[in-house]
N, C-alpha and C positions, 0 to 999 in steps of 0.2 A: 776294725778296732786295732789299735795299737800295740805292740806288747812295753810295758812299763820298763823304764832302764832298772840295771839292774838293784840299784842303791835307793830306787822310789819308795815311798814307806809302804808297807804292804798293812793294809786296816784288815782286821780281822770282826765281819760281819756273821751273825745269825740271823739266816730266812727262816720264816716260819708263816706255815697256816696253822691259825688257830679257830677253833671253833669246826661246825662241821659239813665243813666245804670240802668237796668229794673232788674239785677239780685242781689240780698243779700243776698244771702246762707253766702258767706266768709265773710261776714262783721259780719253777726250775729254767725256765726261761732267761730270768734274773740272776739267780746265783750262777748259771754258767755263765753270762756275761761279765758278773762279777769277777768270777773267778780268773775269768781271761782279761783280764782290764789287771792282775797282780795282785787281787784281793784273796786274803783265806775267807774260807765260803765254808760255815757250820750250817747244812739244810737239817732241820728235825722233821721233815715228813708232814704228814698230814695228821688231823683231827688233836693239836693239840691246844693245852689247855694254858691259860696268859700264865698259870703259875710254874707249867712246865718252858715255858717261852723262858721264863724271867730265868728260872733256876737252871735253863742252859748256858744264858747269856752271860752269868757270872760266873759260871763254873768253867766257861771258854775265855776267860777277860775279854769279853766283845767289845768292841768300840763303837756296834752298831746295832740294831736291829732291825731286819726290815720285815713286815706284817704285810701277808697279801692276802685278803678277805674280796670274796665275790657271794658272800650272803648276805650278805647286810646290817651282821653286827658290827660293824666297824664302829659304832659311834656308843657300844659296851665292850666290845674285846680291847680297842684302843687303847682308851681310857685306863681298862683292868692292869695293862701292861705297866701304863705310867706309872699308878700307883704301886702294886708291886717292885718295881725298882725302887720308887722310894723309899718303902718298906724295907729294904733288903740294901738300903745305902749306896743303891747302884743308880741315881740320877745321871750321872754322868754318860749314861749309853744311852748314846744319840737312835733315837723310834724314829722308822720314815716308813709309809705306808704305799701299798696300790692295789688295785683290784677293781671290780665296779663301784665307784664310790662317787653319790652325784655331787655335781660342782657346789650344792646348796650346801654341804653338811660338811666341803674342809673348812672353810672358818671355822668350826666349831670343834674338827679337828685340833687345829693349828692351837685354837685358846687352849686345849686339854692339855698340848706341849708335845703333840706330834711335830719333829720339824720338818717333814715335809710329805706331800702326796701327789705319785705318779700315777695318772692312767693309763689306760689300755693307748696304745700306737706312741707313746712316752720314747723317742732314742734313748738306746741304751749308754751310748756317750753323756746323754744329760745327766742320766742316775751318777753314772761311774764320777762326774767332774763334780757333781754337786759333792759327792760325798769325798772326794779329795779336796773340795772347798772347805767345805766342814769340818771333817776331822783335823787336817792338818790346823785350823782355827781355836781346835779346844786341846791341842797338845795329847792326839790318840797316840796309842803304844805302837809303837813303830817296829814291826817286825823285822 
């Protein structure tokens, strides 16, 4: 992977497992690739709650959020995130998910307004580019 020039915007993302998936290999997998890709990298750890997710995300001004779920609530914790930002006036921070999530239930992701989902073997160039597609699309804060 590349290291970013130095005047590239740098997005300032929160990883988070929510719910109570005992594993974070992928999760830390991610934000250190993020982090190496020139992105700020807020991890909260394990076992947390979408209200704890939400209320890091806007007490960090994230530009992002990525959710790694390998239990299978993804299609309640997801969802819980969206609407809490809502709630909290924070739509503007772009949710993008991965973890074991079968290919039948991202539509139904993507309609909730996750924008996007990685799986497991996903290059971590695709995440890194997607999300300098993105943000730099919705005018994120540019570090």
């Amino acid at each position: 992977m590349s290291v970013p020039e130095p005047d590239a915007p740098r997005w300032r993302i929160v990883v988070a497992k929510p719910g109570l998936d005992g594993h974070d290999r992928g999760a830390k997998v991610v934000a250190r690739g993020l982090r190496d890709a020139g992105m700020e990298v807020v991890y909260t750890g394990l076992h947390q709650t979408p209200a704890q997710i939400v209320a890091t995300a806007v007490q960090e001004d994230a530009d992002a959020i990525g959710l790694s779920v390998l239990s299978g609530a993804h299609l309640t914790v997801f969802p819980s995130v969206l609407r809490l930002l809502e709630e909290q006036g924070a739509s503007d921070i772009t949710v993008f998910g991965g973890g074991i999530i079968p290919e039948g239930d991202i539509p139904q992701l993507h309609e909730a307004g996750v924008a996007a989902v990685f799986t497991p073997g996903t290059p971590m160039r695709d995440i890194t580019e997607w999300l300098d597609r993105r943000l730099a699309g919705r005018g994120a804060t540019i570090l």
